[in-house]
C-alpha positions as CSV (number, residue, x, y, z in Angstrom):
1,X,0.0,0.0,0.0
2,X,1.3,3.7,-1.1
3,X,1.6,5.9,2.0
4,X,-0.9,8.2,3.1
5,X,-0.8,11.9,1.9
6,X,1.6,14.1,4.3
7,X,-0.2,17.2,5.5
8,X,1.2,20.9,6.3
9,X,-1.2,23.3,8.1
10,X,1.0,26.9,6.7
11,X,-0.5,30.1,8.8
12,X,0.5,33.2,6.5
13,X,0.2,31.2,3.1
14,X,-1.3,34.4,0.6
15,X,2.2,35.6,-0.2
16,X,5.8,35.9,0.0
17,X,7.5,33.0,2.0
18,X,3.8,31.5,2.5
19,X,2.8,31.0,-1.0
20,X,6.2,29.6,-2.3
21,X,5.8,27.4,0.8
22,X,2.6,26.1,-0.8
23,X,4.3,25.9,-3.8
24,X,7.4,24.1,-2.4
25,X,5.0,21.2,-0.5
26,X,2.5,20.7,-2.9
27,X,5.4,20.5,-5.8
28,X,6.0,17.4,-3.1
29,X,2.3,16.0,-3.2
30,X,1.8,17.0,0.6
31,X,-1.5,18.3,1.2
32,X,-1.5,22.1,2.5
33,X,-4.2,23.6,4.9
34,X,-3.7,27.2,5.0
35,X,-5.0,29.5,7.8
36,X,-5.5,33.6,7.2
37,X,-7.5,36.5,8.2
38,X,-8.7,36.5,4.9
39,X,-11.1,34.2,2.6
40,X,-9.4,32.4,0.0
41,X,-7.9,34.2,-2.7
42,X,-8.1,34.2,-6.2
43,X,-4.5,35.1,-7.0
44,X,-3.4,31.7,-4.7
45,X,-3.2,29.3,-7.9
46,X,-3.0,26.1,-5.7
47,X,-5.7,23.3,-6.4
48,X,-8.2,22.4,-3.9
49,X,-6.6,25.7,-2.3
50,X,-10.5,27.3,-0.9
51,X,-11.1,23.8,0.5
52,X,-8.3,23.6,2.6
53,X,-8.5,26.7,3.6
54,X,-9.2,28.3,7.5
55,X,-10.4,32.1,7.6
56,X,-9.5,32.8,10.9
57,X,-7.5,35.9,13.0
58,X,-4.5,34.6,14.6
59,X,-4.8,38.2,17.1
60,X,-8.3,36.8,18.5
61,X,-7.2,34.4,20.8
62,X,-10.7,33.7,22.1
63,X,-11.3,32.4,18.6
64,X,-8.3,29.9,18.2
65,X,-10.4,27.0,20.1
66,X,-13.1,27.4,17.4
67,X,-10.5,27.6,14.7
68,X,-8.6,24.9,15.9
69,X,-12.0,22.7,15.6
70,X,-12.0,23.8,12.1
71,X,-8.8,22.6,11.6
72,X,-9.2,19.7,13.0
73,X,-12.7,19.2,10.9
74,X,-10.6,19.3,7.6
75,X,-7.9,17.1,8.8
76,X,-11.1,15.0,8.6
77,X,-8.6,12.3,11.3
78,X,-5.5,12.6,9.3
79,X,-2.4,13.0,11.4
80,X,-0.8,16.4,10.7
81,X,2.9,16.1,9.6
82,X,3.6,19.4,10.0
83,X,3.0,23.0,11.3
84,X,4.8,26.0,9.9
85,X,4.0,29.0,11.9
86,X,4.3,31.7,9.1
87,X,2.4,34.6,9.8
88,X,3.5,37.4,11.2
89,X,2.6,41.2,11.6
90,X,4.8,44.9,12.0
91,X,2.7,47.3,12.0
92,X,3.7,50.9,11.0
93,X,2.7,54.2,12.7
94,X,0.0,56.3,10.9
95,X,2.3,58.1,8.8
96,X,4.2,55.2,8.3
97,X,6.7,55.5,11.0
98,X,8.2,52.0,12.4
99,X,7.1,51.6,15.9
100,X,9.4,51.8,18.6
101,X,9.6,51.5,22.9
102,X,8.7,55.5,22.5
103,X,5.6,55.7,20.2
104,X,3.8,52.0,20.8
105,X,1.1,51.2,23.6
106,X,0.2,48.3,25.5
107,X,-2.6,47.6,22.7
108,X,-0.2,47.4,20.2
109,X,2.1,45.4,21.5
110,X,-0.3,43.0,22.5
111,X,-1.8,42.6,19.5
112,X,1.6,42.0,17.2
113,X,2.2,38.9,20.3
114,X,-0.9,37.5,20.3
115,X,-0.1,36.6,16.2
116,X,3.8,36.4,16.4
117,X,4.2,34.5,19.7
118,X,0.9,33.4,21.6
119,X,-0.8,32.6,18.1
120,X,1.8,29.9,17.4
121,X,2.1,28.3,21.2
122,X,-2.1,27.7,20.9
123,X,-2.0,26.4,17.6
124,X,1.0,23.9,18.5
125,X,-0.5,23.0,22.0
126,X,-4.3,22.4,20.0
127,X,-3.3,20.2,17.4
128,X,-0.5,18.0,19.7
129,X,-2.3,14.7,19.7
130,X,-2.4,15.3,15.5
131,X,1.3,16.2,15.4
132,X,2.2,13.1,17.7
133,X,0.2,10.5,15.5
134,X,2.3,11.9,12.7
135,X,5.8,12.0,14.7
136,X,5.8,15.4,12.7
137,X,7.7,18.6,12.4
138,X,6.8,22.5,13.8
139,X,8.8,25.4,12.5
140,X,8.7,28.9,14.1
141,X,9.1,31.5,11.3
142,X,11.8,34.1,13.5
143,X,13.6,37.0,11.9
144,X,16.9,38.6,11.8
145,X,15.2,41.5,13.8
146,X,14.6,38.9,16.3
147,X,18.6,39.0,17.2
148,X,19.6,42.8,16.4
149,X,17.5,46.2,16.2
150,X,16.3,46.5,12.6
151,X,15.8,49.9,10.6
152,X,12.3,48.9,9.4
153,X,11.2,46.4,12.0
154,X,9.4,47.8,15.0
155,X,10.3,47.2,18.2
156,X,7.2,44.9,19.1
157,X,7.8,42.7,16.0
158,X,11.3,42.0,16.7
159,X,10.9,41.3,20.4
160,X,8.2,39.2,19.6
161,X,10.5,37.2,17.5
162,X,13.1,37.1,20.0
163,X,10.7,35.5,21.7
164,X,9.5,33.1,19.6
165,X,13.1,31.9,19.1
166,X,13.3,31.1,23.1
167,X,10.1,29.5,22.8
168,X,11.1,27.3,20.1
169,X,14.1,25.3,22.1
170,X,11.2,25.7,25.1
171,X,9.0,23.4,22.6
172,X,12.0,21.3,21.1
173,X,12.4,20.3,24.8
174,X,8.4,19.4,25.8
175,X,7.4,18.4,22.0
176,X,10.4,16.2,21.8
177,X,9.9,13.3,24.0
178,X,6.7,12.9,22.1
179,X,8.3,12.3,18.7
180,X,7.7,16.1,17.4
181,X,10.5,18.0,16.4
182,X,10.4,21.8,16.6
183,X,12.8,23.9,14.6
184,X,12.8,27.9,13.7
185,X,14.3,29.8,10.6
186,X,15.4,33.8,10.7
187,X,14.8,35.0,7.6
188,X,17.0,38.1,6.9
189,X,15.9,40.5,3.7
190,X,14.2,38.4,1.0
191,X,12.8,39.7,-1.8
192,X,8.6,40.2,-1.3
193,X,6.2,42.4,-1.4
194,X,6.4,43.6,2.3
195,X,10.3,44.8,2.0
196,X,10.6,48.9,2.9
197,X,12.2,51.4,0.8
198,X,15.9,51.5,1.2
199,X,16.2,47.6,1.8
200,X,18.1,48.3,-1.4
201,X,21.0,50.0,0.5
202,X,21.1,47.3,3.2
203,X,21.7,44.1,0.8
204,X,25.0,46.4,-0.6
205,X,26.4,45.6,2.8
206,X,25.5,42.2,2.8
207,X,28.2,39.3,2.4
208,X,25.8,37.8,-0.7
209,X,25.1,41.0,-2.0
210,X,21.6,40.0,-2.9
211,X,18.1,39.6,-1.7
212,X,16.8,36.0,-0.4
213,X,13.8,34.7,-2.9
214,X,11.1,33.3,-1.2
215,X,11.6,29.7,-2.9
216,X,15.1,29.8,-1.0
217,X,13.4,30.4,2.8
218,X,10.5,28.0,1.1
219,X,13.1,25.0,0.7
220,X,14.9,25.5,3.9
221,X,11.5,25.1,5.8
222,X,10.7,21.9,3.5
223,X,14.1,20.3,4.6
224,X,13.0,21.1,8.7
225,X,9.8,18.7,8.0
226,X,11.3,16.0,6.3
227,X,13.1,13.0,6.7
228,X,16.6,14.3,6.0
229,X,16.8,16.4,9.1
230,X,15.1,13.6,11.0
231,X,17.6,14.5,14.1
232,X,17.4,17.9,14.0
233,X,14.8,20.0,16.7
234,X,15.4,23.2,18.7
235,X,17.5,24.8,16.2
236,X,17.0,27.9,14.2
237,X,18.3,28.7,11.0
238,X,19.7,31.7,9.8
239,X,19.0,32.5,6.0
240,X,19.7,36.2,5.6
241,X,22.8,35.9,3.0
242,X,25.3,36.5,6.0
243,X,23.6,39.6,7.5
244,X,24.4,37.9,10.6
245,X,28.2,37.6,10.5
């Protein structure tokens, strides 16, 4: 008998790193549940894409048990081989401005947390019996603001990233006993919609001298849920062309 379809449940799948993700798993034949604040779109050329798709906002934590059910309806009792915790919000200042420590409030901070660090813990500790029956694979999207004040990246974002970084080897250590690994990746600049004007100047001081492409970050995430880095949990990985150096 052939094995059963592998499943990836990809939060933050409408563009960028999310939607080469798609693109990377289902290239793979894995089925992919996505999970946004928005319906399905039309511009998402995956098939079977509005089927396996969860409207829901990762900021509402009130409303992850519901969503969770509804993940758990389309799983429809499959195990789930993997959870790539992708979205991930910065939010500018009314005129654009990046928020810092000096111009942010308690409302803003909490809700950038609530989708780039509480949003992932719920989803993980919701869907654990599914990710043990599949022995399967979590990865934390971080950032290279997570590890260094960023020009762009406000000051919630990239503590919140910080954070999810310490929570990752926090979750290697519970999930692994269980059979699930849990791994992070720190994006640096890749080339998306979302970049800020004068990224530009920053990649002329990088040691690659280029932007990432989605499909790069895309296959790094694919390698942290399959077999070849079978041994490999609690570690993140750094794909920011040597930003970090």
């Amino acid at each position: 008998m052939s094995n059963p379809q592998k499943v990836l449940l990809l939060t933050g799948a409408s563009r960028g790193i999310g939607h080469a993700t798609v693109k990377r798993f289902s290239a793979a034949g894995w089925r992919v549940l996505t999970v946004s604040r928005q319906t399905f779109s039309e511009h998402c050329p995956w098939e079977g894409g509005e089927e396996s798709h969860v409207q829901l906002d990762l900021s509402d934590t009130d409303g992850l048990a519901a969503g969770i059910e509804t993940i758990r309806e389309k799983l429809n009792g499959s195990p789930l081989h993997a959870l790539v915790n992708n979205a991930g919000i910065s939010p500018k200042g009314p005129n654009g401005e990046r928020f810092s420590t000096l111009n942010s409030g308690y409302a803003d901070w909490l809700h950038v947390y609530n989708v780039n660090l509480f949003a992932p813990l719920l989803l993980a500790q919701g869907l654990f019996d599914e990710l043990v029956a599949a022995k399967g694979a979590i990865v934390n999207v971080t950032s290279i603001a997570g590890s260094r004040v960023h020009p762009f990246a406000g000051s919630a974002y990239g503590t919140s990233k910080a954070a999810l970084s310490a929570m990752t080897r926090e979750m290697a250590a519970d999930f692994g006993p269980f059979g699930v690994r849990v791994n992070a990746i720190a994006p640096g600049e890749i080339d998306t919609a979302i970049l800020s004007p004068g990224t530009e100047d920053m990649v002329k001081e990088l040691p690659l001298r280029r932007l990432g492409r989605p499909e790069e970050v895309a296959s790094t995430i694919y390698f942290l849920c399959d077999a070849p880095s079978s041994y490999v949990t609690g570690a993140e990985v750094h794909i920011n062309g040597g930003q970090h150096v």
